[in-house]
C-alpha positions in Angstrom: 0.0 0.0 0.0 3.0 2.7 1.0 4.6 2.0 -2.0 1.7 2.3 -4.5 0.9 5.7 -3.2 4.4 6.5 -3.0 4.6 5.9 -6.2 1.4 7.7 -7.4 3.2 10.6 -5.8 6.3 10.2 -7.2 4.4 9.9 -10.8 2.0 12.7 -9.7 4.9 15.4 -8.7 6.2 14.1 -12.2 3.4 15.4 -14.1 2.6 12.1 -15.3 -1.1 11.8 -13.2 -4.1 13.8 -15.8 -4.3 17.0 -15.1 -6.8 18.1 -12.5 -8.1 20.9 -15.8 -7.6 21.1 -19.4 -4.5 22.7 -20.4 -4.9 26.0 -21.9 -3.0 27.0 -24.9 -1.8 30.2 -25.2 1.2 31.9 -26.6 3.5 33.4 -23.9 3.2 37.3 -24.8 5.1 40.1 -22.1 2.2 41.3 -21.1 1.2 37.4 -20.2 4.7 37.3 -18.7 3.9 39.5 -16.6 0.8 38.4 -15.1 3.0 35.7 -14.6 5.7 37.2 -12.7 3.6 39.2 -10.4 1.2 36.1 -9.7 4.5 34.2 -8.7 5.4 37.1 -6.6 2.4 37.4 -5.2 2.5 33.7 -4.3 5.9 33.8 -2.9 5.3 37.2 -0.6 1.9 35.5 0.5 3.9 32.1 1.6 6.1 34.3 3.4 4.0 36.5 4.5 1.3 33.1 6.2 4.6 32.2 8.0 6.0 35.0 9.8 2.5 35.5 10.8 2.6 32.0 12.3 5.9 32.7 13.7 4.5 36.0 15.6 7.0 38.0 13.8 4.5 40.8 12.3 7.3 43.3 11.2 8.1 40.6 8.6 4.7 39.7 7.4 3.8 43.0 6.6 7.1 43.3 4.7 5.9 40.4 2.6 2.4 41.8 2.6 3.7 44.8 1.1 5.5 43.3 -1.8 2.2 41.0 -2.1 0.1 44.2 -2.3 2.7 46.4 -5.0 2.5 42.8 -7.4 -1.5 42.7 -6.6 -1.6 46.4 -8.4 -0.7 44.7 -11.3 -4.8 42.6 -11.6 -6.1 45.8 -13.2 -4.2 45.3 -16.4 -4.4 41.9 -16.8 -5.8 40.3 -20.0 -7.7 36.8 -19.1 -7.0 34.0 -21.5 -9.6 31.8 -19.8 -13.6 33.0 -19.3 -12.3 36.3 -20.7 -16.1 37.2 -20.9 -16.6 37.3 -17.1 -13.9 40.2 -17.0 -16.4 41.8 -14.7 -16.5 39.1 -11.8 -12.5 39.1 -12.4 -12.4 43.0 -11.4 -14.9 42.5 -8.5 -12.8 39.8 -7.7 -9.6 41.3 -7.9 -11.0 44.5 -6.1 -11.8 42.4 -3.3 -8.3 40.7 -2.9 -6.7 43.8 -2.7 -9.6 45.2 0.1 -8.5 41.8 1.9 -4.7 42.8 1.6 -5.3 46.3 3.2 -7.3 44.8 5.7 -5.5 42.7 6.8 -2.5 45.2 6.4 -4.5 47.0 9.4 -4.7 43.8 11.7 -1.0 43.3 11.0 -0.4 47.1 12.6 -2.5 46.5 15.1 -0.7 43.4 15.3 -4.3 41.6 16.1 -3.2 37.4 15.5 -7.0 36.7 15.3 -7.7 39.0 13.0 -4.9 38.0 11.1 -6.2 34.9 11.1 -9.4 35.1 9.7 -8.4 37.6 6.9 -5.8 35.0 5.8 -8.4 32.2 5.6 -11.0 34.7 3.3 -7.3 35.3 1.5 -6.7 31.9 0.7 -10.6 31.4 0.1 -10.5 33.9 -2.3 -7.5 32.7 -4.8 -9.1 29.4 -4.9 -11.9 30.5 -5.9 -10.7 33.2 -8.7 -7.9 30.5 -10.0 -10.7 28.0 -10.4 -12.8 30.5 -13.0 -9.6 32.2 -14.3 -6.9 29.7 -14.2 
């Protein structure tokens, strides 16, 4: 049994296991490179970011928040290539990741761990659900 699922790991880390959604084909244009940098940006500052709030240390998650936030500036000008149509519920979307941000900017001041807490939950809630349609 442990070495069939470590071997559906190994094979799954691999790339080899069907992807979880169709792959999109696009070609890679700077402006789509971008949105790719600051997504991986945002994605590293936000790891940092969740673990210097678990370490207590809020000086150094609002460091990482603040790069988060400055790559999160970026949503306005991205094109979608996937449900382009719905560029509505992306802005909505995006305008209420970067309400989350400042928010949570605030509990990080007041350096409220709760609060922290909660807003990092509805954070991680929220890139789910916006990679799921936009992804």
């Amino acid at each position: 049994m442990k070495t069939t699922m470590s071997i559906t790991l190994v094979l799954w880390l691999a790339g080899f296991a069907p992807a979880a959604e169709p792959a999109h084909s696009h070609t890679m244009t700077p402006a789509m490179r971008n949105q790719h940098n600051s997504m991986s940006v945002m994605n590293k500052q936000w790891t940092a970011c969740k673990k210097s709030l678990e370490a207590g240390d809020f000086a150094a998650a609002g460091r990482a928040l603040e790069g988060m936030q400055k790559a999160a500036s970026a949503l306005e000008k991205f094109k979608l290539h996937k449900n382009s149509e719905m560029k509505e519920n992306f802005r909505e979307q995006a305008d209420n990741f970067r309400k989350n941000l400042s928010e949570l900017g605030k509990a990080i001041r007041e350096k409220d761990k709760a609060r922290t807490h909660s807003l990092s939950a509805t954070i991680d809630n929220s890139c789910v659900q916006c990679h799921s349609a936009f992804r």
